[in-house]
N, CA, C and O atoms as a Maestro MAE file, in Angstrom:
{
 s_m_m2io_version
 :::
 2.0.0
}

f_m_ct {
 s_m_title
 :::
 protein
 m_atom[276] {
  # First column is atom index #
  i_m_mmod_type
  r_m_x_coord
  r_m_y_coord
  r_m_z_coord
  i_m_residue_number
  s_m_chain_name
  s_m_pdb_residue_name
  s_m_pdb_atom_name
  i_m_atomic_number
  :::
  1 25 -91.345 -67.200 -59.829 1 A "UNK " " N  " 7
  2 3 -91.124 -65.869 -60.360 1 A "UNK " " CA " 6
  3 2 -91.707 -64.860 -59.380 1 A "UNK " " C  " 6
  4 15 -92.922 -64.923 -59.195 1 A "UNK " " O  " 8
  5 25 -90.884 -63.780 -58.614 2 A "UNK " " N  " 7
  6 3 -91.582 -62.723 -57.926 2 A "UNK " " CA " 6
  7 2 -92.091 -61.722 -58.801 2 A "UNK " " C  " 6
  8 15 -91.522 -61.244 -59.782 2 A "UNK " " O  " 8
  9 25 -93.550 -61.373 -58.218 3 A "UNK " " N  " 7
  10 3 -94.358 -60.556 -58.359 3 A "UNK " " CA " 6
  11 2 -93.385 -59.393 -58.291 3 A "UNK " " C  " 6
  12 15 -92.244 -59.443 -57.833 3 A "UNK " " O  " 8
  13 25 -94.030 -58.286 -58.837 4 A "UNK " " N  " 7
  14 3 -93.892 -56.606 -59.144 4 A "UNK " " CA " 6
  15 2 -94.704 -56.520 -58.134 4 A "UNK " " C  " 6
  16 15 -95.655 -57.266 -57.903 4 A "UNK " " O  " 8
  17 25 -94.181 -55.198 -57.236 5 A "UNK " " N  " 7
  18 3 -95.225 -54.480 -56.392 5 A "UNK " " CA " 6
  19 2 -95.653 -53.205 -56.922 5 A "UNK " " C  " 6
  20 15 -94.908 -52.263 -57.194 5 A "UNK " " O  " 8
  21 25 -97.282 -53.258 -57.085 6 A "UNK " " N  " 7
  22 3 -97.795 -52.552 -57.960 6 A "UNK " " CA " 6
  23 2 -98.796 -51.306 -56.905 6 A "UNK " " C  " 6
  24 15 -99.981 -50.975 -56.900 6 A "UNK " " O  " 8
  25 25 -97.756 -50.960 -56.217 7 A "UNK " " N  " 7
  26 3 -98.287 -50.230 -55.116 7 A "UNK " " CA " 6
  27 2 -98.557 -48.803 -56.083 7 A "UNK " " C  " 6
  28 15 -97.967 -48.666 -57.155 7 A "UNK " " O  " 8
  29 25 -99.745 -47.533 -55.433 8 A "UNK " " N  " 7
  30 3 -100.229 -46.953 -56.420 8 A "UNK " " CA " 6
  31 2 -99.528 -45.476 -55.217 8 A "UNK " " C  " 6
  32 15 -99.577 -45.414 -53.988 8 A "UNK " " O  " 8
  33 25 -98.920 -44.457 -56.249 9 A "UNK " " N  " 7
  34 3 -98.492 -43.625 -54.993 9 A "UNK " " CA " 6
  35 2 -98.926 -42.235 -56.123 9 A "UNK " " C  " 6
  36 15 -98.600 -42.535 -57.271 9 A "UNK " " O  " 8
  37 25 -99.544 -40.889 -56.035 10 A "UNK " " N  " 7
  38 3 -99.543 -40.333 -56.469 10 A "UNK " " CA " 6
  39 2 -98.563 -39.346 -56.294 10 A "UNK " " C  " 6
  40 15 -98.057 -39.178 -55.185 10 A "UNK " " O  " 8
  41 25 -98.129 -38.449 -57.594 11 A "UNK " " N  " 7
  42 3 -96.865 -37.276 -57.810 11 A "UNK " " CA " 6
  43 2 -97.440 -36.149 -58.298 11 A "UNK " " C  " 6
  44 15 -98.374 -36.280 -59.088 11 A "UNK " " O  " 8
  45 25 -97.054 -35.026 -57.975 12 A "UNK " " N  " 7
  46 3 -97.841 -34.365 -58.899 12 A "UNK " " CA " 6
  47 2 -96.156 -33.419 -59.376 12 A "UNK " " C  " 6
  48 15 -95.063 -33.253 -58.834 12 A "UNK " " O  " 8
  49 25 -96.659 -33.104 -60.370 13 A "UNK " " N  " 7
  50 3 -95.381 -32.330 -61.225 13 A "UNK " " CA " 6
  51 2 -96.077 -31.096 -61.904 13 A "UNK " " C  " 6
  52 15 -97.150 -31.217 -62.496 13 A "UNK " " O  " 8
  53 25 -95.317 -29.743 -61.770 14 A "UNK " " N  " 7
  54 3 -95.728 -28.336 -62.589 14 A "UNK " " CA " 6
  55 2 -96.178 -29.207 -63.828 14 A "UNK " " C  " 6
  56 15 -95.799 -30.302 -64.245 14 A "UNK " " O  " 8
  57 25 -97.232 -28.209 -64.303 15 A "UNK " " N  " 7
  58 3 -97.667 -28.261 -65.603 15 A "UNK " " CA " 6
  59 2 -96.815 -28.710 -66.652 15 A "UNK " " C  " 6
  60 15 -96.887 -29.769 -67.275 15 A "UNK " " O  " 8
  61 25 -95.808 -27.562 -66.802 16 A "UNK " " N  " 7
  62 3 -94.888 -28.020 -67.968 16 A "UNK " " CA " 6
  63 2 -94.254 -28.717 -68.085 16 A "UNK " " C  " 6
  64 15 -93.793 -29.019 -69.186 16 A "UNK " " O  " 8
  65 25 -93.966 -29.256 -67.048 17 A "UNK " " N  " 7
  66 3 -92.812 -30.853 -66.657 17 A "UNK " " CA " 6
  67 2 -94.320 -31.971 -67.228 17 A "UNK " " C  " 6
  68 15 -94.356 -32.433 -68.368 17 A "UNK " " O  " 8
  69 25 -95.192 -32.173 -66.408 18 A "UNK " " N  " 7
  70 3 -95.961 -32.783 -66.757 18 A "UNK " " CA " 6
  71 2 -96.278 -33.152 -68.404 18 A "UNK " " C  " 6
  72 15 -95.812 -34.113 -69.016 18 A "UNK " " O  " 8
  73 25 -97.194 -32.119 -68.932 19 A "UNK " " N  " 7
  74 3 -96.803 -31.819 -70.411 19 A "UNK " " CA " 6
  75 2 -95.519 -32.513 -71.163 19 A "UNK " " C  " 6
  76 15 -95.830 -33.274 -72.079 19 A "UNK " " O  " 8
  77 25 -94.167 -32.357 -70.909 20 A "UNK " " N  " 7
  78 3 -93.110 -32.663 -71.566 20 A "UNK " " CA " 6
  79 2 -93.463 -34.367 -71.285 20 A "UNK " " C  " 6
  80 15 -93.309 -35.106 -72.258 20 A "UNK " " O  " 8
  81 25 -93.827 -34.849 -70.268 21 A "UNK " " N  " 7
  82 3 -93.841 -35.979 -69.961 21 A "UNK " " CA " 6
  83 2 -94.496 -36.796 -70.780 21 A "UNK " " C  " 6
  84 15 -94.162 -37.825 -71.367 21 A "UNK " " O  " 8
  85 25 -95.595 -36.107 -70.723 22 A "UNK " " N  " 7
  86 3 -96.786 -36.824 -71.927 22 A "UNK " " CA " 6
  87 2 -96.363 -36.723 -73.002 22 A "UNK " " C  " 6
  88 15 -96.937 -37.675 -73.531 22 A "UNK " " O  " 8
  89 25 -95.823 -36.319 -73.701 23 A "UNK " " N  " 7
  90 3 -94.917 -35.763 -75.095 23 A "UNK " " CA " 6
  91 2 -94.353 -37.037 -75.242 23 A "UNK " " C  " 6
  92 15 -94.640 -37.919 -76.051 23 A "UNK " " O  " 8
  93 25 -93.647 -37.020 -74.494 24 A "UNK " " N  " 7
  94 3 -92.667 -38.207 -74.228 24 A "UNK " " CA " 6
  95 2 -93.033 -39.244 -74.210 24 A "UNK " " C  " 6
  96 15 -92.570 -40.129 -74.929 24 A "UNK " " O  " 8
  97 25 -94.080 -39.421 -73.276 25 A "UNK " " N  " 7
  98 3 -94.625 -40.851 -73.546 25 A "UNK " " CA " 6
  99 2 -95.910 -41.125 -74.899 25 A "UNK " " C  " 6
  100 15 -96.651 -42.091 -75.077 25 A "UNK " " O  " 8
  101 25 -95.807 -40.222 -75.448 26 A "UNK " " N  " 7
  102 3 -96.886 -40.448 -76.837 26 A "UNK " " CA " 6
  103 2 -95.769 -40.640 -77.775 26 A "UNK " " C  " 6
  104 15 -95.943 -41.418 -78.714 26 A "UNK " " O  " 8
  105 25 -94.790 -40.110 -77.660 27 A "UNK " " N  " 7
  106 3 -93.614 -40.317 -78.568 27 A "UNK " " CA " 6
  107 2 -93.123 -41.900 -78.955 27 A "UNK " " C  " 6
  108 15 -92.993 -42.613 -79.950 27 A "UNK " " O  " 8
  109 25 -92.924 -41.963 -77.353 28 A "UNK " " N  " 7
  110 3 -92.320 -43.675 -77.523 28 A "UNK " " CA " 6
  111 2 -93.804 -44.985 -77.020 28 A "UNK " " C  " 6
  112 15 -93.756 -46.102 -76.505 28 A "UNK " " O  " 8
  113 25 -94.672 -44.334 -77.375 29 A "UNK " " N  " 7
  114 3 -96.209 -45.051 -77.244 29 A "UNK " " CA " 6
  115 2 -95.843 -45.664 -76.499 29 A "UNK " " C  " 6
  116 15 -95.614 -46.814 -76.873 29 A "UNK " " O  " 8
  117 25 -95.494 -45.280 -74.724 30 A "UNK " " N  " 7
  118 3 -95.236 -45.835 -73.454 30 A "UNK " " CA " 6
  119 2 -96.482 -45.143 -72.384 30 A "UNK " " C  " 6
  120 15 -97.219 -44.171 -72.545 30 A "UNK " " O  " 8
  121 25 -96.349 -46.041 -71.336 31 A "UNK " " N  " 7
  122 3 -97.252 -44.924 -70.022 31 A "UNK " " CA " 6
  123 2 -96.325 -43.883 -69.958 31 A "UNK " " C  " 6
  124 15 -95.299 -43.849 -70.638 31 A "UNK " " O  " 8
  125 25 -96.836 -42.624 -68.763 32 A "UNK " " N  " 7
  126 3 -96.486 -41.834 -68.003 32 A "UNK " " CA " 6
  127 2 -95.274 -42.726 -66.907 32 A "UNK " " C  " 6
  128 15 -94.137 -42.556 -66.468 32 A "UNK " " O  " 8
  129 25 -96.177 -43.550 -66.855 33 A "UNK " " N  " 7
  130 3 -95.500 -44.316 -65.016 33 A "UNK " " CA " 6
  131 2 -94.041 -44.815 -65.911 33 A "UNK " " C  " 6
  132 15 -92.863 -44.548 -65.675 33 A "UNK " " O  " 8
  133 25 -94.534 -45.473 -66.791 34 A "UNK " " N  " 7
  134 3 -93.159 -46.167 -67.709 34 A "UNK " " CA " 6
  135 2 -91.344 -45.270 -68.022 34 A "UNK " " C  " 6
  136 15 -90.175 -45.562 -67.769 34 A "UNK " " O  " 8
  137 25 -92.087 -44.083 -68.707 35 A "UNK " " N  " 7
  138 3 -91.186 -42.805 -68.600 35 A "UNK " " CA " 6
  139 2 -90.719 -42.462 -67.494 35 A "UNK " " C  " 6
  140 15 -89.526 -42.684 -67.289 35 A "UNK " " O  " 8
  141 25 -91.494 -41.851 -66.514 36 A "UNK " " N  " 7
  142 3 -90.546 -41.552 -65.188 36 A "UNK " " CA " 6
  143 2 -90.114 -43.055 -64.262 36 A "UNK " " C  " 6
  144 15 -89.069 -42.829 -63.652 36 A "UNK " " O  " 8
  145 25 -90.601 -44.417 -64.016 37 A "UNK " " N  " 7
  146 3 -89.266 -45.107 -63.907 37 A "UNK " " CA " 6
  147 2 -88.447 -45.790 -64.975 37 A "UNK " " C  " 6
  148 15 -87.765 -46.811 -64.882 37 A "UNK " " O  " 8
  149 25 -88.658 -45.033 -65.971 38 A "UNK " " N  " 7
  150 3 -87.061 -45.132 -66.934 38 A "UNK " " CA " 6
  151 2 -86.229 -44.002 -66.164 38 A "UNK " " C  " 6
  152 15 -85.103 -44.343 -65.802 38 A "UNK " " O  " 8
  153 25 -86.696 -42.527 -65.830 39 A "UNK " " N  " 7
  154 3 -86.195 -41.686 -65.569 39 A "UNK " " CA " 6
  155 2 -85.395 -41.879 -64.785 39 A "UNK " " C  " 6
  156 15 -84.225 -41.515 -64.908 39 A "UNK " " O  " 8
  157 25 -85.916 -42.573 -63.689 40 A "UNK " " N  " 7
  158 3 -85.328 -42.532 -61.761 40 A "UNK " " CA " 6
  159 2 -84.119 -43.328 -62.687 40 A "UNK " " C  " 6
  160 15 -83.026 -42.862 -63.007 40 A "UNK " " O  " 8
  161 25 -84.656 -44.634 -63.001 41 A "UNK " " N  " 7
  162 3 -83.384 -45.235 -63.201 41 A "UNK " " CA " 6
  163 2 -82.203 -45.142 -63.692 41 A "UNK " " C  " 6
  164 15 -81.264 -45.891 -63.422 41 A "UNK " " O  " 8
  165 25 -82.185 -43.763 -64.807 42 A "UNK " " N  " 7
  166 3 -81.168 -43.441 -65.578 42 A "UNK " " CA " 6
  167 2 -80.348 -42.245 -64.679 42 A "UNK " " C  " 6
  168 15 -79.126 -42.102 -64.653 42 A "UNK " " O  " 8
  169 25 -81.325 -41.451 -63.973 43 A "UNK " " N  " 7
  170 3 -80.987 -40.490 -63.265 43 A "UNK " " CA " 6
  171 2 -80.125 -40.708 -61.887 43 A "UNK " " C  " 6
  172 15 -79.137 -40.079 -61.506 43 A "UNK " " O  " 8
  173 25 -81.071 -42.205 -61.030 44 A "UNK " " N  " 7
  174 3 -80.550 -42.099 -59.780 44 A "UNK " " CA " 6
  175 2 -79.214 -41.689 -59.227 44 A "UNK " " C  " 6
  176 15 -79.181 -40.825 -58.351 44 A "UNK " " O  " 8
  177 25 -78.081 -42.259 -59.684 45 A "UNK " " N  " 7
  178 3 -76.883 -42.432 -59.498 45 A "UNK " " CA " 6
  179 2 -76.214 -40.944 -59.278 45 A "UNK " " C  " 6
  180 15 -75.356 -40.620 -58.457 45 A "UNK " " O  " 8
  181 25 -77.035 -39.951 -60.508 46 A "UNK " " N  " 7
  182 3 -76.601 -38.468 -60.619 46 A "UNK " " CA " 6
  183 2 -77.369 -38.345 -59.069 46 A "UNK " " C  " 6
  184 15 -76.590 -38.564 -58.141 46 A "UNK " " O  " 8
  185 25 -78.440 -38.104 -58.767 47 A "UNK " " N  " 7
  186 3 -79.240 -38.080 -57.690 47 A "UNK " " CA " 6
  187 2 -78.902 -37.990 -56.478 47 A "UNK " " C  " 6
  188 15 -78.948 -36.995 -55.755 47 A "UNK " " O  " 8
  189 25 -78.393 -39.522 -56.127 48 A "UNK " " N  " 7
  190 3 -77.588 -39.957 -55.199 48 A "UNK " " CA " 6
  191 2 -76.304 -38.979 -54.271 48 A "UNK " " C  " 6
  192 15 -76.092 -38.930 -53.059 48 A "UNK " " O  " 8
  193 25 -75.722 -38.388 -55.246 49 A "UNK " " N  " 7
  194 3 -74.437 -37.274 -55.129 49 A "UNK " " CA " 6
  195 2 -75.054 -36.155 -54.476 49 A "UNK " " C  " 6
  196 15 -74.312 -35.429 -53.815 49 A "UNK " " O  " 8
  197 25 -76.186 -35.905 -54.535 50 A "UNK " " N  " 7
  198 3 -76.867 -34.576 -53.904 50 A "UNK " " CA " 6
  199 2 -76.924 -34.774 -52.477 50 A "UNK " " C  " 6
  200 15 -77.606 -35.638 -51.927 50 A "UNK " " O  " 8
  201 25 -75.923 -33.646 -51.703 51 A "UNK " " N  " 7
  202 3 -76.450 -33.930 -50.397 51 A "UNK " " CA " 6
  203 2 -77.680 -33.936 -49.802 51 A "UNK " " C  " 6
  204 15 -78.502 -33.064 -50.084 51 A "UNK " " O  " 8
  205 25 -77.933 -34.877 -48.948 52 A "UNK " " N  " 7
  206 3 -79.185 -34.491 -47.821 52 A "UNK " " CA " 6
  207 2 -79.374 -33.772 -47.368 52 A "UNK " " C  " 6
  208 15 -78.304 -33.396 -46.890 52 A "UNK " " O  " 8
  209 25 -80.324 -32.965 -47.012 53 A "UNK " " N  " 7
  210 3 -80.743 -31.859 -45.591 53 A "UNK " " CA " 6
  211 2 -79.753 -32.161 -44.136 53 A "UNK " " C  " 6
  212 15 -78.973 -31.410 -43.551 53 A "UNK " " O  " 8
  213 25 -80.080 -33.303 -43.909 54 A "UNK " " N  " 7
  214 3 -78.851 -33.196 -42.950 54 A "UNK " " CA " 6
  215 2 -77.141 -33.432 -43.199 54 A "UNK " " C  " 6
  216 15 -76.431 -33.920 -42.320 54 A "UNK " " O  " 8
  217 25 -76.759 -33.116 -44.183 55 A "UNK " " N  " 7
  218 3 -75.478 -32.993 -44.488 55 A "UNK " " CA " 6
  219 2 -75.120 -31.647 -44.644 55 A "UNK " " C  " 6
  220 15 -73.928 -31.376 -44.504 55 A "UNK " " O  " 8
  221 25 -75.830 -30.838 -44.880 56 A "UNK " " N  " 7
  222 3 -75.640 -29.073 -45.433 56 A "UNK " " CA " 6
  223 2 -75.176 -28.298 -44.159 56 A "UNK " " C  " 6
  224 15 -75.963 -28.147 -43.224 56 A "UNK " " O  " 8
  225 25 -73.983 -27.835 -44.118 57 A "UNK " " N  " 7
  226 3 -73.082 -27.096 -43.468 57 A "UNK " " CA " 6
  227 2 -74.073 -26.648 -42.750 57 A "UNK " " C  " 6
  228 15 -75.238 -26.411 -43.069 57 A "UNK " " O  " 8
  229 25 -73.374 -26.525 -41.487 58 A "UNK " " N  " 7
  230 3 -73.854 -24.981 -40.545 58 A "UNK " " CA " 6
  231 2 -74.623 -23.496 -40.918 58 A "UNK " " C  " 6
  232 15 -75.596 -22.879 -40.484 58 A "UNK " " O  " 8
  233 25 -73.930 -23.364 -41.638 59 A "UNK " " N  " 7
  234 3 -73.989 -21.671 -42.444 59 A "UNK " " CA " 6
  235 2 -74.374 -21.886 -43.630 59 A "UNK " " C  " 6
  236 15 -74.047 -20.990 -44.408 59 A "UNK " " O  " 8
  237 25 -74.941 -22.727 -44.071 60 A "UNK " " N  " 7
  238 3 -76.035 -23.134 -44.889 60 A "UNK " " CA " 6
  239 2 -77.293 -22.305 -44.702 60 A "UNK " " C  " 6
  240 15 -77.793 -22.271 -43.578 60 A "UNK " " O  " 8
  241 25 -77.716 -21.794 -45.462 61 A "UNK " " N  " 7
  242 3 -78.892 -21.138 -45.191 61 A "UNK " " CA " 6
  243 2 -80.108 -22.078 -45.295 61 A "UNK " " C  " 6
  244 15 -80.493 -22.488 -46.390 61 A "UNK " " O  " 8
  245 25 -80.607 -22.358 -44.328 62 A "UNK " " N  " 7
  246 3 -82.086 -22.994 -44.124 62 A "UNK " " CA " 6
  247 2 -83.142 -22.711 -45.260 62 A "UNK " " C  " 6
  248 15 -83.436 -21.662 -45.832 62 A "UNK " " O  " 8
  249 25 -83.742 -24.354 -45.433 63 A "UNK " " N  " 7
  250 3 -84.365 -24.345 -46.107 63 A "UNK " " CA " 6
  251 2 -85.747 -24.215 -45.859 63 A "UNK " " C  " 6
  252 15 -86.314 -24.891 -45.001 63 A "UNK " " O  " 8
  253 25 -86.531 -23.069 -46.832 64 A "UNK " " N  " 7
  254 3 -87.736 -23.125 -45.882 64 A "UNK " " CA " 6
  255 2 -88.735 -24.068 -46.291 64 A "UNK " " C  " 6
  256 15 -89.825 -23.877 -45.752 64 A "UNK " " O  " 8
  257 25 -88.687 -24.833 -46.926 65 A "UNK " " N  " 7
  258 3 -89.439 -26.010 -47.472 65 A "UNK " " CA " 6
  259 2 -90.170 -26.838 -46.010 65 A "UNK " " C  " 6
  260 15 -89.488 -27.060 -45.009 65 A "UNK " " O  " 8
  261 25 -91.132 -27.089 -46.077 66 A "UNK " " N  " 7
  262 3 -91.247 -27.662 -44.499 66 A "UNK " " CA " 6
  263 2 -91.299 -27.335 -43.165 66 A "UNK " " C  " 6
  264 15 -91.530 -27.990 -42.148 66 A "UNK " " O  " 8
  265 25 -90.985 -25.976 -43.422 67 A "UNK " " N  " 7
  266 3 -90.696 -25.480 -41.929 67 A "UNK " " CA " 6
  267 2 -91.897 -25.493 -41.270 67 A "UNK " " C  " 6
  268 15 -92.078 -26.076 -40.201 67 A "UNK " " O  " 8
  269 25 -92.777 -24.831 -41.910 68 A "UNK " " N  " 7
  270 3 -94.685 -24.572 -40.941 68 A "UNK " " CA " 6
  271 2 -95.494 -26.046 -40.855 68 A "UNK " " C  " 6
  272 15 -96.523 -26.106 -40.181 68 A "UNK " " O  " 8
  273 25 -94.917 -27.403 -41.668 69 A "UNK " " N  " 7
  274 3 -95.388 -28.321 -40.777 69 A "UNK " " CA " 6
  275 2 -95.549 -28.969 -40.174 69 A "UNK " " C  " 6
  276 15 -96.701 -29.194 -39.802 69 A "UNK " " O  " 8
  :::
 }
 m_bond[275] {
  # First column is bond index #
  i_m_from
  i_m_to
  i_m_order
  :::
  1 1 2 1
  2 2 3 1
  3 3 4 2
  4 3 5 1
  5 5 6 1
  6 6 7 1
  7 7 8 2
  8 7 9 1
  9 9 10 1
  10 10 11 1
  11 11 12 2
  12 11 13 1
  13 13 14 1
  14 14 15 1
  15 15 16 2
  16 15 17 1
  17 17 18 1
  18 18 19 1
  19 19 20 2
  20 19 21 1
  21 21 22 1
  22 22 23 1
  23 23 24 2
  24 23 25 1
  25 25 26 1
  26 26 27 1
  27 27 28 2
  28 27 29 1
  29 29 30 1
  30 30 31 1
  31 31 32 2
  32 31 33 1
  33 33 34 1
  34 34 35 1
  35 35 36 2
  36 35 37 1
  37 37 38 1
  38 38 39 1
  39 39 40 2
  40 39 41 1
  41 41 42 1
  42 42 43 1
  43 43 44 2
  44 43 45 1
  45 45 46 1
  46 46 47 1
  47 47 48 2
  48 47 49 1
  49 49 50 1
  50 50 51 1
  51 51 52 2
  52 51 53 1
  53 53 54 1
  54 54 55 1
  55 55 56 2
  56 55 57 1
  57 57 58 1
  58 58 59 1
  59 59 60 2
  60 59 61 1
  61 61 62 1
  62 62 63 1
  63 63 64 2
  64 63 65 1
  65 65 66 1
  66 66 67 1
  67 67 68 2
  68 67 69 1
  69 69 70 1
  70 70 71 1
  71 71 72 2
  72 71 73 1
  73 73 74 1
  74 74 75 1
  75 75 76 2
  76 75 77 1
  77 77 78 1
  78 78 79 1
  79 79 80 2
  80 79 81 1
  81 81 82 1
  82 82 83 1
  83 83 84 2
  84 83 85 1
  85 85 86 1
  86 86 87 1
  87 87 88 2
  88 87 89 1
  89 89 90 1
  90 90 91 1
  91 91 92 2
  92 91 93 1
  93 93 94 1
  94 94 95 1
  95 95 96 2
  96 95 97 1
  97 97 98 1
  98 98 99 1
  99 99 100 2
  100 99 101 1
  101 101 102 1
  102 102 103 1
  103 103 104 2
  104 103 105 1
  105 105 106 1
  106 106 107 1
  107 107 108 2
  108 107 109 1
  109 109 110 1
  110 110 111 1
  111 111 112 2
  112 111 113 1
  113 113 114 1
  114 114 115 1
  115 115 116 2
  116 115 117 1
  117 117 118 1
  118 118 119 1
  119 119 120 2
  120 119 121 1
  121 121 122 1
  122 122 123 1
  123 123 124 2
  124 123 125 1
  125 125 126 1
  126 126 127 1
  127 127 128 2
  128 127 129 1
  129 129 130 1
  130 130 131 1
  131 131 132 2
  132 131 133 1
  133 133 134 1
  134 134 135 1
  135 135 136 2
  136 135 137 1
  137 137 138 1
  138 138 139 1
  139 139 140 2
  140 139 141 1
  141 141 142 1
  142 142 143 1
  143 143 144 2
  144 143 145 1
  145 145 146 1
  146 146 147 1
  147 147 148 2
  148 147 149 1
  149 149 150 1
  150 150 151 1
  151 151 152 2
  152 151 153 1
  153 153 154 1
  154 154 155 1
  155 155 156 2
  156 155 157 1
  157 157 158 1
  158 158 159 1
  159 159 160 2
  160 159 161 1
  161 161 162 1
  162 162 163 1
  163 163 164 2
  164 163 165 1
  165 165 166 1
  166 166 167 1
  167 167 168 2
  168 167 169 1
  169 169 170 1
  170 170 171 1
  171 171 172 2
  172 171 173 1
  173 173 174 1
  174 174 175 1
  175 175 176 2
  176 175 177 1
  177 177 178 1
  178 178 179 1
  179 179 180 2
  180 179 181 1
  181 181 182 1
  182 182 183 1
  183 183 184 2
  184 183 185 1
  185 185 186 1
  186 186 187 1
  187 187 188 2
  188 187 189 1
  189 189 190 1
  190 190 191 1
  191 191 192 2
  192 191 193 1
  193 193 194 1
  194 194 195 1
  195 195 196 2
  196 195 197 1
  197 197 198 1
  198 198 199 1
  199 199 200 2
  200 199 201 1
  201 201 202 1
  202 202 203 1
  203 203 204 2
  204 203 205 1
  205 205 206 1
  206 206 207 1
  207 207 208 2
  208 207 209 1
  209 209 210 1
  210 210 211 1
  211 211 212 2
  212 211 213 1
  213 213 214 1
  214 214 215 1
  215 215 216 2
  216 215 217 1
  217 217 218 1
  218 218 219 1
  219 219 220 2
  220 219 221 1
  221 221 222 1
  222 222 223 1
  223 223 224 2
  224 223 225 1
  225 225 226 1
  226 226 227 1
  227 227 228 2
  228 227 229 1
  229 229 230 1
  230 230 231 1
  231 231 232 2
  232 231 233 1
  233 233 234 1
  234 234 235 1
  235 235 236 2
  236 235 237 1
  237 237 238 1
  238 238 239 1
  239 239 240 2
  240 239 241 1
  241 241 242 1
  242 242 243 1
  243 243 244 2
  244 243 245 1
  245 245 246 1
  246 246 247 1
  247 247 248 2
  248 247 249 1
  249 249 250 1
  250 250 251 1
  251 251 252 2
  252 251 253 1
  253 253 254 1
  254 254 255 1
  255 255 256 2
  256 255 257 1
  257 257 258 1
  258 258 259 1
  259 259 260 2
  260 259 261 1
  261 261 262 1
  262 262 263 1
  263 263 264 2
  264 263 265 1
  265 265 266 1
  266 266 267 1
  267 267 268 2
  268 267 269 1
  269 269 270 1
  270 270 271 1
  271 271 272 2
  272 271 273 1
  273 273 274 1
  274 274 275 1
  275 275 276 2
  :::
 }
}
């Protein structure tokens, strides 16, 4: 039977996302970690469809996310 890799990566999320999260997981008496990879997994596929940074047209207006580091 293979092991789970139980590698530890921290996220941080706005307050109120956060909050809703915990809601959520007191709701269905689950973790945090449990809820968001239910999330990825239900979500990815929508996800996926989003272009990349390097796919965005020419005349795309630049994103300034990243730029100063």
């Amino acid at each position: 039977m293979a092991s789970s890799d139980k590698r530890k990566q921290s996220l941080y999320f706005p307050e109120q996302m956060l909050k809703e999260i915990q809601e959520e997981a007191n709701r269905q008496d689950r973790s945090l970690s449990w809820i968001v990879q239910k999330a990825w997994k239900i979500a990815r596929k929508d996800i996926m469809k989003y272009p990349s940074v390097n796919e965005l047209a020419d005349d795309a207006p630049d994103d300034e996310r990243g730029r100063n580091e």
